[in-house]
N, C-alpha and C positions, 0 to 999 in steps of 0.2 A: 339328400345331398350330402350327409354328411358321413353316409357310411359309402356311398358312393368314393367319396375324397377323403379317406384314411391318413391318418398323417402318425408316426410314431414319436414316443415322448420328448417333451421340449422342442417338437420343428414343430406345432400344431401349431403355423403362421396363418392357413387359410381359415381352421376354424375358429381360429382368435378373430380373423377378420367379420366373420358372419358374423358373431354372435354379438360384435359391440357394433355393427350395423342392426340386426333384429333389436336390440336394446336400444338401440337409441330410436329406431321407431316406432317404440312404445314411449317414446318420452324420457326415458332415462338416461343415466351418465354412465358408462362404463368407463374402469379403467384396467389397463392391462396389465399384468406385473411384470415388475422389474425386467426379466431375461427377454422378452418380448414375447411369451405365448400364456395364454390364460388371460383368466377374467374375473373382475368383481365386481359387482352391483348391487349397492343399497336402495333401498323400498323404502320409503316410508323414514318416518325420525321419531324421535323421543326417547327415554332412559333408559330401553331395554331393547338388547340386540338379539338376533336368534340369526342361527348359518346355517345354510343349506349348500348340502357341497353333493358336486358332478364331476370326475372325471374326463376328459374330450380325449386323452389319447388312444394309439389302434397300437394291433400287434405284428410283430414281422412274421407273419405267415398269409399263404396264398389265399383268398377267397376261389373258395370251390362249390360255391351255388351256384346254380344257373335260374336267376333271377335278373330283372332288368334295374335292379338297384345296386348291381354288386360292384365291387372294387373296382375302380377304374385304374389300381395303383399295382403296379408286379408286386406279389412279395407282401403285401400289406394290408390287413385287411382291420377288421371290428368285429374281433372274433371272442370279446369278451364283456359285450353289448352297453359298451362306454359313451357310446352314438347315440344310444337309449337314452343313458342316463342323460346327456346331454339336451337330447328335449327335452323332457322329462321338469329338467330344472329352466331350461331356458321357460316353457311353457307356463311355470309357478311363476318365474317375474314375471312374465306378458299378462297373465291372471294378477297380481299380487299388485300392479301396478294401476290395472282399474277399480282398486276398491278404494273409494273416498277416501277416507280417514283411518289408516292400519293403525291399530292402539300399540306403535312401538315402529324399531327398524328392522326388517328380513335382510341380512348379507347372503344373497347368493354366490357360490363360488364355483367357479367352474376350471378346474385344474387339472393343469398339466401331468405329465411325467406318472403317473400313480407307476404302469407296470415297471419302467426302471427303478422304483423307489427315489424318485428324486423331487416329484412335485410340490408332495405336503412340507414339507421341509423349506421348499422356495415360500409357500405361503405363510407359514409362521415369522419365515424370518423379514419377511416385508411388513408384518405387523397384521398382518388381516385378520387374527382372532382376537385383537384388541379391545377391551369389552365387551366381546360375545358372553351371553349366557349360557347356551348350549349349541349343538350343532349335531344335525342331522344328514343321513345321506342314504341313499336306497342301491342295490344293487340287484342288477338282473339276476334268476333263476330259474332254468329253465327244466326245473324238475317241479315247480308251483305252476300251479293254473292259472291265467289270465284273472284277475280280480282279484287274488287272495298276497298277503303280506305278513308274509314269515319274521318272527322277533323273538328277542328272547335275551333277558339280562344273563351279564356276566360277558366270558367269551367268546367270541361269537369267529372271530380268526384269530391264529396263531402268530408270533411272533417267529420271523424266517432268517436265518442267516446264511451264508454261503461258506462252505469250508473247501479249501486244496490244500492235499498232505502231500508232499512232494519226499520219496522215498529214493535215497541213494548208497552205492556200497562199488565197489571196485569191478563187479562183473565177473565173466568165469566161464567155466565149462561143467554142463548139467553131469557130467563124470566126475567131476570134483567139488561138489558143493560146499564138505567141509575144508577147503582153503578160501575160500572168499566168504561174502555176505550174500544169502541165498534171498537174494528181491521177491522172489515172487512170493514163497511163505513168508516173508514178513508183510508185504501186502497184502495176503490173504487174512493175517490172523488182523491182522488192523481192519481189514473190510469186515470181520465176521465176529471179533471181538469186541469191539468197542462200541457198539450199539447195544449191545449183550451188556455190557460193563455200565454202560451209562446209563442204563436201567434201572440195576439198582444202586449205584449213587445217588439218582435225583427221584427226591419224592414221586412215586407214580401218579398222583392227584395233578402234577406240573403239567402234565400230558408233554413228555418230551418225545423228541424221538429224530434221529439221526440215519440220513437213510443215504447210500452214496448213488449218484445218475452216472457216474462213468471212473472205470479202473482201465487204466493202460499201462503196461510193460511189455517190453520184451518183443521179441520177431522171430526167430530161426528158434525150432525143439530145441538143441541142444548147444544152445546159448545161454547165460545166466546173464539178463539183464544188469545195466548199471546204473539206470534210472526209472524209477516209475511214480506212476500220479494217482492221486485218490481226488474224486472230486462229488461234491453233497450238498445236500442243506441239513440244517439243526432246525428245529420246529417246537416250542415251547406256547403251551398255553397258561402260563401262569408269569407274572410279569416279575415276579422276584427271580425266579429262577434262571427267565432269561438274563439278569444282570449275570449270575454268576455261569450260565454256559459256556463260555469263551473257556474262562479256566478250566471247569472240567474238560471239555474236550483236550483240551490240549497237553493234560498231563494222563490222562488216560491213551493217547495216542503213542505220546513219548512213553509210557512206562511198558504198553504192547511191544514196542516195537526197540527196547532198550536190549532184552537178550541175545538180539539176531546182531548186533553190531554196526546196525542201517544207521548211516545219517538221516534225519527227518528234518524236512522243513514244513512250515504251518502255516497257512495265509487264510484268516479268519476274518471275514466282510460282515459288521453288525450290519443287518436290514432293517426290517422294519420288527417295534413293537406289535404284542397281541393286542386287538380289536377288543376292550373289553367297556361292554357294553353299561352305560350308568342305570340302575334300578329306575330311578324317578322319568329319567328319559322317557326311555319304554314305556311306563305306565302313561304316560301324556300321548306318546305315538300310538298305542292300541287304544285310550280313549278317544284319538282322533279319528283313527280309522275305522272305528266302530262306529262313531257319529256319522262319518262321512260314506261309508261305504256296504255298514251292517255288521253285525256281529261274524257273521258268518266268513269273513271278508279274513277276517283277526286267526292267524296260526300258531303254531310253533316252528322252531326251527332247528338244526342239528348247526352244533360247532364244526368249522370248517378248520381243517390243517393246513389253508392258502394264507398267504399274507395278501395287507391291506394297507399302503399306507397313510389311510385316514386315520389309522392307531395312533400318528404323530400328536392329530387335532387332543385325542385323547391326553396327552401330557400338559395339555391345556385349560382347557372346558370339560366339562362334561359332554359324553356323546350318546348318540344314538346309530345303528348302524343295521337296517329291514332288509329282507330279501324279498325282491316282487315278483312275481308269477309270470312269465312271458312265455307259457305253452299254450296254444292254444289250437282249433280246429283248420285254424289256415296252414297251419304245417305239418307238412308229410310224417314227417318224425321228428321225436324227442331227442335235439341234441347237443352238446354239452359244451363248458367255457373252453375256451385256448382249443376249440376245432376251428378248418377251415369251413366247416358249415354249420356251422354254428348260428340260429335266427332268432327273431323271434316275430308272435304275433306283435302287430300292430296297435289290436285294441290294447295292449299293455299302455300302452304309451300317455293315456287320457287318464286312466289310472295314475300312473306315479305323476302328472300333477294332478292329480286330486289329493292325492297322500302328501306331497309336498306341502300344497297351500294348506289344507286344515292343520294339518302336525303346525309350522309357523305362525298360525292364527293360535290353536291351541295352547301352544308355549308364550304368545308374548300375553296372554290373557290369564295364566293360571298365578297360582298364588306363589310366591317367592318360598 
């Protein structure tokens, strides 16, 4: 039902509806946050919190399976297996709610907005990491086998920002380029230079890297444009370094593009922090899942250059952040986040809550 009914960040009005109906008959109290999408639900009481966070938003793009579960919605689908995660966590409370006496409270979260970067941010600011101790959360990968859970201290995603250089100069005739400001080579040497440049500025250990998704100027050959656009993300894995990104780019940008005589404008959107994973976390989530599921169960993982905005929770608590295995023999092919066909098996799903509920038993049991 729920990847059937796709809903994009902050309108997730029906899957707020379901999921504080399935909660509440398990017995529990949900409530919804402030903007009216999302959800939270405490388990159990006593002096020691632990969070389990879910994602419920989809992406605006087409579902192109032909499966009898697929998008009901034009344009909209759960092509970055958030649907998942959302059982996944709903299923830990429905479980986490039948065990007599939890030694502590589990906050499940089930949040809005991740891919516009806006949900983690709604939840901090309503207080919902308010004496949490740590806080966990799993994401689909559809490059792991069904049963196996990818981890790994340190960073595990990058911090993402969005940049638009807005290039301008009086325009011209490709016959004259020395009387005006010649747009296009200053555009080019900024698309080709300054990823080059801010290389070695920022320590290479930062994992930086500045990549542009779209350059436009100009129309007619023998035209010199008198406006063009740069538009990119900056991607940093080291959390110092994104503080000071902003400024380098942007004096790196201005000083390319100072000899050509171009006016520059900058419109520099901080996103989200890198996903950097706490040591101790991890070590509690791979002895849980090793209990729970076998050694063999327990992987590694490669640093992703995607943003996350569960990094927020990080400015908080301590986190943990697993990739679960959702390839398995019910799908024709192996295939990947932000497609329109994008699946996954099924048996994942019993999986990430087993991983859910042990890691929270795990954590409210282990020693301070």
């Amino acid at each position: 039902m729920v990847h059937a009914r796709p809903e994009l960040g902050l309108k997730e009005y029906q899957t707020t509806d379901l999921l504080v109906r399935q909660l509440r008959m398990s017995g529990l109290e949900p409530r919804v946050l402030p903007r009216g999408t999302g959800v939270v639900v405490d388990i159990g009481t006593g002096s020691r919190t632990i969070a389990l966070r879910a994602d419920i938003d989809a992406l605006p793009l087409p579902d192109l399976k032909d499966v009898p579960y697929r998008s009901t919605v034009d344009g909209v689908c759960h092509a970055c297996g958030h649907d998942a995660h959302t059982v996944m966590a709903l299923g830990a409370a429905m479980a986490l709610a039948k065990v007599p006496q939890l030694p502590g409270r589990v906050r499940v979260i089930f949040q809005p907005g991740e891919e516009i970067m806006a949900g983690a941010r709604e939840v901090v600011a309503a207080g919902v990491l308010e004496g949490v101790e740590r806080a966990f959360a799993l994401h689909c990968d559809p490059r792991l086998p069904v049963g196996q859970v990818g981890i790994r201290p340190g960073p595990i995603t990058a911090a993402c920002d969005l940049v638009e250089v807005r290039v301008s100069g009086p325009g011209g005739h490709t016959a004259r380029p020395q009387l005006t400001v010649d747009l296009v080579d200053a555009i080019s040497r900024i698309a080709t230079d300054a990823p080059a440049i801010l290389a070695r500025q920022i320590d290479i250990r930062a994992g930086f890297s500045l990549v542009w998704g779209s350059v436009q100027a100009g129309g007619p050959p023998n035209a010199i444009p008198s406006v063009g656009v740069l538009r990119g993300t900056v991607r940093v894995l080291d959390h110092a370094a994104w503080a000071d990104a902003e400024k380098y780019v942007r004096a790196v940008v201005r000083d390319i593009a100072h000899p050509s005589g171009a006016r520059v404008e900058i419109d520099y959107e901080r996103g989200v922090p890198p996903v950097v994973n706490d040591e101790a976390s991890v070590t509690l989530m791979r002895q849980a899942v090793a209990a729970e599921l076998g050694l063999h169960a327990v992987t590694g993982t490669s640093t992703s250059m995607g943003g996350e905005d569960f990094a927020w929770y990080g400015e908080h608590v301590p986190l943990a952040l697993a990739r679960i295995g959702v390839h398995g023999s019910a799908l024709p092919k192996m295939g990947d986040l932000h497609q329109g066909d994008f699946d996954i098996d099924e048996k994942a799903l019993a999986y990430g809550v087993r991983v859910f509920v042990s890691t929270a038993l795990a954590a409210l049991t282990a020693s301070r």
